[in-house]
N, C-alpha and C positions, 0 to 999 in steps of 0.2 A: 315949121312946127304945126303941128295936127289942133283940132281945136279939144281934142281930148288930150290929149300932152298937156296942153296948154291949162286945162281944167285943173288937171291932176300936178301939174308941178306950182301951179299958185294956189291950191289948198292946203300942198306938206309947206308952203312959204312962212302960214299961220298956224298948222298943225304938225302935231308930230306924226300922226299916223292916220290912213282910211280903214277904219274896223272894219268896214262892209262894202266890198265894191259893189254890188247890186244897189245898197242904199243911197250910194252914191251917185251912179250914172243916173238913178232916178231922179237925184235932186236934182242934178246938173243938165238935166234932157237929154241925157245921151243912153243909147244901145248898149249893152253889159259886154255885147263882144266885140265894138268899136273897142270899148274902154281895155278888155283881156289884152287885148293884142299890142296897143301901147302900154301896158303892164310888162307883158312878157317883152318886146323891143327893151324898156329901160332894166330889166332882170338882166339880158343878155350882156349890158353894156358895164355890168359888175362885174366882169369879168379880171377886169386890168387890178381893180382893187383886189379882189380874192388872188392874185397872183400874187400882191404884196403882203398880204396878209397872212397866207395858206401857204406860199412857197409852191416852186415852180411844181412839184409833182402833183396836187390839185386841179394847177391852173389846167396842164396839159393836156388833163382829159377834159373838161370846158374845152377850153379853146380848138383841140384839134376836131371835133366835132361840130365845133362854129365851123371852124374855117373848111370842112368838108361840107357843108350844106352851103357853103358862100355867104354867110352872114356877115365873116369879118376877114381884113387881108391884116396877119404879121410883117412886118419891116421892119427895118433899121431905128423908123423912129417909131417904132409901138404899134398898138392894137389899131385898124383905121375899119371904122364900120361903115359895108359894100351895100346892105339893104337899110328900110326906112320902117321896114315891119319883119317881123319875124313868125312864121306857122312853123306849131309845135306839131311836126309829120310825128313824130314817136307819137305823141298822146292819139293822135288819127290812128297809128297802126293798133296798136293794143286795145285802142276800141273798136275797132273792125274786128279783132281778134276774139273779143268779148262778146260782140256780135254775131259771130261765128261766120264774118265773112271770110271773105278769098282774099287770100294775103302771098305773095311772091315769096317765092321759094327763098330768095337772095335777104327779104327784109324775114323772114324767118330767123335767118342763119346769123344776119348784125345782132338781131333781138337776143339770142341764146348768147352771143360773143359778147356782149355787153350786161348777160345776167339778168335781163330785164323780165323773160320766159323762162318759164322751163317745160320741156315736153313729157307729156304724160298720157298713161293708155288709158281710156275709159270704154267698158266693156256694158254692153246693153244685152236686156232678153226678150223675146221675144214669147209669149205666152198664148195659147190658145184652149178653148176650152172641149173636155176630152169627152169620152162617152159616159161616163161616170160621172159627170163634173155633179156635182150638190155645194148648197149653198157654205153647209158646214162641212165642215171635214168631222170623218167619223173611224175614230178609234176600233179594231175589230179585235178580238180577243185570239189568242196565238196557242193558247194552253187550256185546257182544262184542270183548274186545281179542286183539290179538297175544298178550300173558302167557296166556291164556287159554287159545287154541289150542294152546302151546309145552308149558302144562301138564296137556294133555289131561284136563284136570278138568269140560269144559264139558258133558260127558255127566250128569253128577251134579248140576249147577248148572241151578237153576228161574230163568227168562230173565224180565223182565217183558213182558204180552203190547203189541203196540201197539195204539195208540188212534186210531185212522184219522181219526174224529170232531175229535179237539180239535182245537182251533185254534193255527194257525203262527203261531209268534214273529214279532211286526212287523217289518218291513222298513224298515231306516233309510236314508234318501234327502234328500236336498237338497229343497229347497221354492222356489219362485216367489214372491217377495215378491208381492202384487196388485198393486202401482202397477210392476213389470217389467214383470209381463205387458198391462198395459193401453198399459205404453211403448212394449214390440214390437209391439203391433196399430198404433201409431201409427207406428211407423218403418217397418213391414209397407207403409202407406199412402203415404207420403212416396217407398218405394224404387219401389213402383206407378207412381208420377206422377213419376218421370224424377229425382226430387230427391238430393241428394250432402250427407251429414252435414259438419257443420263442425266441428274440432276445439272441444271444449268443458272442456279440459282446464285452465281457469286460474280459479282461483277467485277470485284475486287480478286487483284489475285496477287500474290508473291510473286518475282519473276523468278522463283527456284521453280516453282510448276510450270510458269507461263513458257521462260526460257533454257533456265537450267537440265530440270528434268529431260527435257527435250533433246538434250546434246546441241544445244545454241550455244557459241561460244560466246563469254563474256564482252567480246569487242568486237561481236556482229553489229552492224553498223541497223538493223532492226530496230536494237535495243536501246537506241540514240536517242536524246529526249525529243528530238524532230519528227523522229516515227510513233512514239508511245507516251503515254499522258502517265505521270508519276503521283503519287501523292504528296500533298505535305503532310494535311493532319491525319494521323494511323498510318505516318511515312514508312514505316517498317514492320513487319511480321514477326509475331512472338512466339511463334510455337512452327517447327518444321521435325520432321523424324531422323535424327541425328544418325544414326545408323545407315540408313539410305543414305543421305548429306554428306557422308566421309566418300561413299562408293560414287556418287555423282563427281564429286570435289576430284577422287581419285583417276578418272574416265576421261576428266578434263583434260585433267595434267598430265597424265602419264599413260592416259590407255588402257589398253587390258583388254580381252575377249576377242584379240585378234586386231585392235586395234591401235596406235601410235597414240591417239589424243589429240589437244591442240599446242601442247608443248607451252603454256603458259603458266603465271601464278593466279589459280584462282583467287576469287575475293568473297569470303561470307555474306559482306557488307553491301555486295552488289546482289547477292542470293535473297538480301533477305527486302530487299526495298520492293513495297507496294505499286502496283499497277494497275489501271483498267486493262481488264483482258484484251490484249490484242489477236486473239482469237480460241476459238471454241476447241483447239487443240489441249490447251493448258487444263479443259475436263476431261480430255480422255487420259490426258499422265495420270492423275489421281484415278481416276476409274482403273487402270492397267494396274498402277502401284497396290490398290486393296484388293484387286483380282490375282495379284501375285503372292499375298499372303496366307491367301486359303490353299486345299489341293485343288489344282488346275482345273478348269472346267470349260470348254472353249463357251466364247460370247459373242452375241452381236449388239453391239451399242449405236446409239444416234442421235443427237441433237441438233435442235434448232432454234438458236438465240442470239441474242446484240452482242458485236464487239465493238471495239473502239480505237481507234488510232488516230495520229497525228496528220492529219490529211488534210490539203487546200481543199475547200471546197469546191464544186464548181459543176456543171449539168450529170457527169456520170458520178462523183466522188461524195462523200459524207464521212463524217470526222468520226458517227457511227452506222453500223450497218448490221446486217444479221447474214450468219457464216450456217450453211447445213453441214454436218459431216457425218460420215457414216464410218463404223469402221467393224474389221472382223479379225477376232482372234481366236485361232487354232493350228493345229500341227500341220508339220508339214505344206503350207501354204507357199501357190508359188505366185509368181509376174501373171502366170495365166488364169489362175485364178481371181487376180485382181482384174484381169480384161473380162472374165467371164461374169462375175458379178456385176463390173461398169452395164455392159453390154445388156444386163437382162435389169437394172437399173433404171438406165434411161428408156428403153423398150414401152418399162409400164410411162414414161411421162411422153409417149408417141415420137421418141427419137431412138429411129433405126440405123443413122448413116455418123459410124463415128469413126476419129481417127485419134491415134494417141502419139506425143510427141517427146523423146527424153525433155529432162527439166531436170535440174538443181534444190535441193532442200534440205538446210540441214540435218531434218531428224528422218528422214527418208533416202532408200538407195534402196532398188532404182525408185526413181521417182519421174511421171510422166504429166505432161498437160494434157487435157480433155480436148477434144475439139470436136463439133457439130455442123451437117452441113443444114444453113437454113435456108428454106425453099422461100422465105419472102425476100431475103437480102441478097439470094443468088451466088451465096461465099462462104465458107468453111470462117467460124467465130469461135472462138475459148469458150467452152462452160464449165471449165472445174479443171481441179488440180488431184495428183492422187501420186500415191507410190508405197514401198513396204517399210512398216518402221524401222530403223536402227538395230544393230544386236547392242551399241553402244547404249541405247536409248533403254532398252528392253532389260536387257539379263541382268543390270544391278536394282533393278529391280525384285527380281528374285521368279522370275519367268522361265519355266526348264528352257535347255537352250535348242528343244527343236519345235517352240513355240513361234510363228510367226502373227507379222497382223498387218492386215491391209486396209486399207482407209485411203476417202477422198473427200473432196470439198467442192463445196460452188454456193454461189450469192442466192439468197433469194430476191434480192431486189432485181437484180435484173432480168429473169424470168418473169416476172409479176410486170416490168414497165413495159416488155414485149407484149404481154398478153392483155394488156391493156390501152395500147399503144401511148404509152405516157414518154416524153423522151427527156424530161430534164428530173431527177431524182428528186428534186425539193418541191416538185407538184404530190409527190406518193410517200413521202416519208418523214415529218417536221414541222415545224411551226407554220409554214406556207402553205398546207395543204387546204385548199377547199375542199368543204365540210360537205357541198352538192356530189361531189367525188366519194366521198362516203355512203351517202343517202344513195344515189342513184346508179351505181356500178354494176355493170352488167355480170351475167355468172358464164363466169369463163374456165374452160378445161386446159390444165396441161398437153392434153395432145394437142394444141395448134402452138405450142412453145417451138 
């Protein structure tokens, strides 16, 4: 036993505690860090009791920390102490640390694993004095106001100078969505070739115009609530012209004008339930039916607006989209007439190389697909549909019967994501669109379509 052990363990004999170990080693003539060190030796040696006391999950961390530095060996029969002094290396490290000496990567890393650090970024400046430099800093006046002049102080006041150079605050202005401006080059073309827009203002529509009128048979598979968006509330149409309605109904069923029919029972009930348009067709029936009421006068009509259908979305698809159509009625109108207007159509939107395909359409016969050769994709592509209305579709209508009418169709979105090179549809059309794509859109001509 040390003659400091020995100090310190026959003064707790007669006392309970030493308040002061400094006052202590003084009275006792010993060194304050002889004294530390047989302090911290009997701290360590409380280990066996804080086991009994605290339960093993305390002890563990004590002890395994002893017993990695070798202070004490575990056995069978209990704690057995291997040194006679104990240095507290942690309190040396974190005061090197403090000190801002050079500390081992390894005792870094025990230091953060045991919580005892934590690392932190400390940023310095660096300051140097400039050609301007003055003791104070001096405010310079940026404006010239009326208080100014009133207070004739503007004589003594240093003005800031101007900067010719920098650059003017941007100019906040309205933007051209792309599928507008591709719209106006379209309507630009239409108003060219003599044609009169038709009100496209009903997005709602009856499926007696949408479909009926059209000579769509009731259990066209179009008409499926998986292709077309129905209403609930305003489920159904209150007003249709009954008189047309028996000769559509009649057309169905039975034929007439040359034609068989579909040979089934029509249903009112199916005529009369609301719909989003499934496309811009459903205004040329109305447009035909009040042009058939007057005496005949041939027309050229055109629209450009949203439909809507029951569609997965996905890069080329949208549940809505916007339909062009063009269409022409007057006498005598043949198949070649409809290639000769296609033809001098797409001419003005710089597409000279077309090809036309038969196609299938209910309210069309014949009825052809469009086809384009494009010079960037190196392959003949679909851009419209087209063909001559029905006599089914037309004469109950009340259209003399050597009234014809020719009409076709195509997207504008995808001319607009061509000539923009956009390839997935929800970057140009919907909730996903960036607003930079608005602001900053180049102006682009239908002749590179």
């Amino acid at each position: 036993m040390s003659e400091a052990e020995d100090a310190i363990l026959q003064f707790l004999q007669s006392n309970n505690e030493i308040a002061d170990s400094q006052q202590f080693a003084t009275s006792v003539g010993l060194q304050h860090a002889e004294l530390e060190n047989v302090i911290k030796s009997l701290h360590g040696f409380q280990l066996v009791v804080a086991q009994r006391k605290l339960g093993d999950g305390i002890f563990k961390i004590g002890s395994a920390q002893a017993r990695k530095n070798g202070w004490i060996d575990i056995g069978k029969n209990g704690v057995v102490r291997k040194v006679e002094h104990v240095e507290d290396c942690v309190k040396d490290l974190l005061n090197r640390i403090k000190n801002k000496e050079v500390v081992s990567d390894g005792d870094i890393a025990d230091l953060k694993k045991r919580k005892l650090i934590d690392k932190l970024t400390w940023k310095g400046y660096s300051l140097t004095r400039g050609p301007k430099y003055t003791i104070k800093r001096k405010k310079v006046v940026t404006d010239l106001t009326r208080e100014i002049l009133q207070r004739g102080d503007w004589k003594d006041l240093e003005f800031k100078e101007y900067n010719l150079n920098a650059g003017a605050r941007p100019i906040e202005y309205g933007c051209d969505h792309p599928l507008l401006k591709v719209r106006e080059q379209f309507q630009n073309i239409f108003l060219q070739m003599g044609f009169v827009e038709m009100p496209t203002n009903k997005f709602v529509e009856s499926s007696f115009w949408n479909f009926d009128a059209l000579f769509q048979p009731q259990q066209h598979p179009a008409r499926d609530s998986h292709d077309t968006f129905f209403l609930r509330a305003c489920s159904t149409t209150r007003q249709l012209p009954e008189y047309y309605v028996e000769k559509v109904k009649h057309v169905h069923e039975s034929g007439g004008y040359g034609s068989k029919g579909y040979g089934y029972k029509w249903k009112r009930e199916e005529a009369n339930k609301n719909v989003l348009r499934t496309h811009t067709t459903a205004v040329s029936s109305r447009m035909l039916y009040l042009l058939a009421q007057e005496p005949f006068q041939p027309r050229k009509y055109y629209s450009i607006d949203r439909v809507f259908r029951n569609e997965a979305v996905d890069r080329t698809h949208l549940a809505e989209f916007h339909q062009i159509e063009g269409l022409i009625c007057d006498r005598g109108l043949t198949l070649g007439d409809l290639k000769g207007v296609l033809r001098s159509f797409f001419a003005r939107l710089g597409i000279s190389k077309l090809r036309f395909k038969p196609a299938y359409n209910p309210y069309t016969e014949p009825s052809m697909e469009i086809f384009s050769y494009h010079e960037g994709l190196k392959k003949w592509v679909e851009i419209g549909n087209s063909g001559m209305f029905r006599p089914e579709m037309l004469l109950p209508m009340g259209l003399p019967d050597d009234v014809s009418v020719i009409a076709w169709g195509l997207s504008l979105e995808r001319p607009t994501m061509i000539l923009y090179g956009i390839d997935n549809i929800r970057d140009l059309f919907g909730h996903k669109v960036d607003m930079n794509l608005i602001e900053k859109n180049p102006i682009c001509r239908l002749g590179m379509y």
